[in-house]
N, C-alpha and C positions, 0 to 999 in steps of 0.2 A: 380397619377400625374407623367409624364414623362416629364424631363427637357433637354434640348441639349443646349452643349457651348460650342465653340470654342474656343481654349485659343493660344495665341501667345506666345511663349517662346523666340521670337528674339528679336530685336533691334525696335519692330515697323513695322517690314516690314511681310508683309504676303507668308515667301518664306514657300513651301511647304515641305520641311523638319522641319519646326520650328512649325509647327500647330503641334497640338493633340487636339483630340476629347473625351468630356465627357459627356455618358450620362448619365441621373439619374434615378431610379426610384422607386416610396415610392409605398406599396400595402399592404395591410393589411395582418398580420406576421400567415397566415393560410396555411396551405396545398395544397387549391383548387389554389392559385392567383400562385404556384410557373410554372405552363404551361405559364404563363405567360414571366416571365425571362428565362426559357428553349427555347422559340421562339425568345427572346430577344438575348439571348447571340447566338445564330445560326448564326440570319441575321447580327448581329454586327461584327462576327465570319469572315461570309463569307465575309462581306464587307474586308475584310485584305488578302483578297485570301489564309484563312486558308483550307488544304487538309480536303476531308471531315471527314477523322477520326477522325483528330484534332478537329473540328466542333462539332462531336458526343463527343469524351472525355470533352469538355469544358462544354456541356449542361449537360452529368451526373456531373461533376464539382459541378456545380451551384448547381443543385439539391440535393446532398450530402452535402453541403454547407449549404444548408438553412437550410434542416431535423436535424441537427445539433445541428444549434442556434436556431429554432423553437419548440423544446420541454423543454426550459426555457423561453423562449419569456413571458413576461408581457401580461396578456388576453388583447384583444385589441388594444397591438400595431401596429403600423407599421413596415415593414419590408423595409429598405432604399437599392438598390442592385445601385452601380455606376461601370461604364464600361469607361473606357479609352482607347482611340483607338492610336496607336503609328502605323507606318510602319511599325516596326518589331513587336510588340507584342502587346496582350489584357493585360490587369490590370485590374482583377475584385473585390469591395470590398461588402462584405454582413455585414450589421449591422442591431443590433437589441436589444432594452430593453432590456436588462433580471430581472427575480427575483433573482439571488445570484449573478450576474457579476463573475463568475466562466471560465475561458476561455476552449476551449475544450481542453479535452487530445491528445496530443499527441501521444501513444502511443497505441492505439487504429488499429485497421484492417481498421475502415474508415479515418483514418490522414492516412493511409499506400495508402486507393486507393485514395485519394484527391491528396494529392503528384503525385502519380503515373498517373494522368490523366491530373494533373495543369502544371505540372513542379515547381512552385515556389509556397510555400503555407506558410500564417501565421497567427496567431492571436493577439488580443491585447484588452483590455478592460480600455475602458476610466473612470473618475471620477464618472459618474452617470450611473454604471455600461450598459453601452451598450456595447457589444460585436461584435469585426468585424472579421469574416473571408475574409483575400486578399489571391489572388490567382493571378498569372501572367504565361502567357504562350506566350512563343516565337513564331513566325510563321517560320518554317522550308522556307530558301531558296536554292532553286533548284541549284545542281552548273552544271556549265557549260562546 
């Protein structure tokens, strides 16, 4: 299920600095469905005239992201992956059931390349142990 919403953050008025875009998408918390969000986070990527490197670090992003919370994931869940789109930057957030609501470690060589690929990275575990990985990346502007 893939969801798109446009949200106004101004006054009512639809100026184009105040929109941000969010999209949604829920796919079952497997392995095979993550080529899925990897083609997702690109073209959402590009759409922000991220450089293509950036583009490439945000799809392994993702992907290290999911691998993550998917080897706790509840058989059969869903995996929820939400993308916010800003002029300057992606906000990605990955959640997902878990059996122990354990958040990942930090400390770990993959929190070291997620960081190192995201720019901004976190986690957080709600009441009904569902676990989220956010990740936010800036988009580099060119100076003049």
């Amino acid at each position: 299920m893939a969801e798109t919403r446009s949200q106004d953050q101004g006054s009512g008025t639809m100026a184009a600095a105040a929109v941000r875009d969010v999209v949604v998408l829920r796919l079952p918390a497997q392995g095979a469905y993550l080529s899925v969000l990897r083609t997702a986070t690109a073209s959402l990527a590009s759409r922000l005239d991220f450089t293509l490197d950036d583009i490439e670090d945000l799809r392994i992003a993702v992907d290290e992201a999911c691998a993550m919370l998917l080897s706790h994931a509840i058989a059969g869940a869903d995996l929820e992956c939400s993308f916010e789109l800003s002029p300057e930057a992606i906000a990605i957030s990955v959640k997902v059931p878990t059996t122990d609501g354990t958040e990942p470690s930090r400390d770990t060589f993959a929190w070291t390349v997620l960081t190192a690929l995201a720019g901004q990275v976190d986690s957080s575990v709600d009441a009904d142990k569902n676990v989220t990985i956010s990740l936010q990346k800036r988009r580099e502007v060119a100076s003049q």
